[in-house]
N, C-alpha and C positions, 0 to 999 in steps of 0.2 A: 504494500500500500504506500511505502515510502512518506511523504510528508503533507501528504494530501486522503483523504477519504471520503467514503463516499456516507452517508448517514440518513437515512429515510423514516421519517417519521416525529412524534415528539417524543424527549426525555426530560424527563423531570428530577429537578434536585430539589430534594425536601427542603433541607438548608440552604438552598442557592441563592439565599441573600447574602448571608454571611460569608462566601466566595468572591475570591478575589476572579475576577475573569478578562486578565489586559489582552486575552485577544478577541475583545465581545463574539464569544459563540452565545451569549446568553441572549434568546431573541423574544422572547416568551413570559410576562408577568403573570401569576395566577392570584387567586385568592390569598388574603392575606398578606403580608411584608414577609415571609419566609423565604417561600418555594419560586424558581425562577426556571423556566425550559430552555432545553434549544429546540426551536422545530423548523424541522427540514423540508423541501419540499423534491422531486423527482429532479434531477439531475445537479442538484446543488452540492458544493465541494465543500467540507469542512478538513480545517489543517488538524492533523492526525496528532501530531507532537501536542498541539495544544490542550486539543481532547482528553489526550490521555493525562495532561499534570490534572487537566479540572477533575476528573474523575480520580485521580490521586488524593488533591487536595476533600474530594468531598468524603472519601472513604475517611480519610483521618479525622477530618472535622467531627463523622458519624463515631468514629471512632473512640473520639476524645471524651474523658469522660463517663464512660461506661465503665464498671465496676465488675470483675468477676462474682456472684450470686457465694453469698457465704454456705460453708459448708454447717450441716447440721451434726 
């Protein structure tokens, strides 16, 4: 895929306010000041590299914070 991809449809980040996103793939406001999309439409190019920090940064954000369930 190199530095370019192809992405069809929308995706949602719960968190996607709280993400930083300097290369605006964020194209999508939902309900609320939280959750922000990208949505794509049939032949539209999204850069691959970027893609994947934001889904990096969103997995840690989801991440951060969660406590492993104490044992009994």
């Amino acid at each position: 895929m190199g530095a370019e991809g192809l992405l069809l449809g929308k995706l949602t980040f719960h968190k996607g306010a709280s993400l930083k996103d300097p290369a605006d793939l964020f194209n999508s406001s939902l309900d609320g000041n939280a959750r922000r999309a990208i949505d794509t439409h049939e032949g539209e190019i999204v850069n691959a590299s970027a893609f994947k920090a934001l889904v990096r940064w969103a997995i840690a954000l989801n991440s951060a914070g969660k406590s492993k369930p104490a044992k009994s």
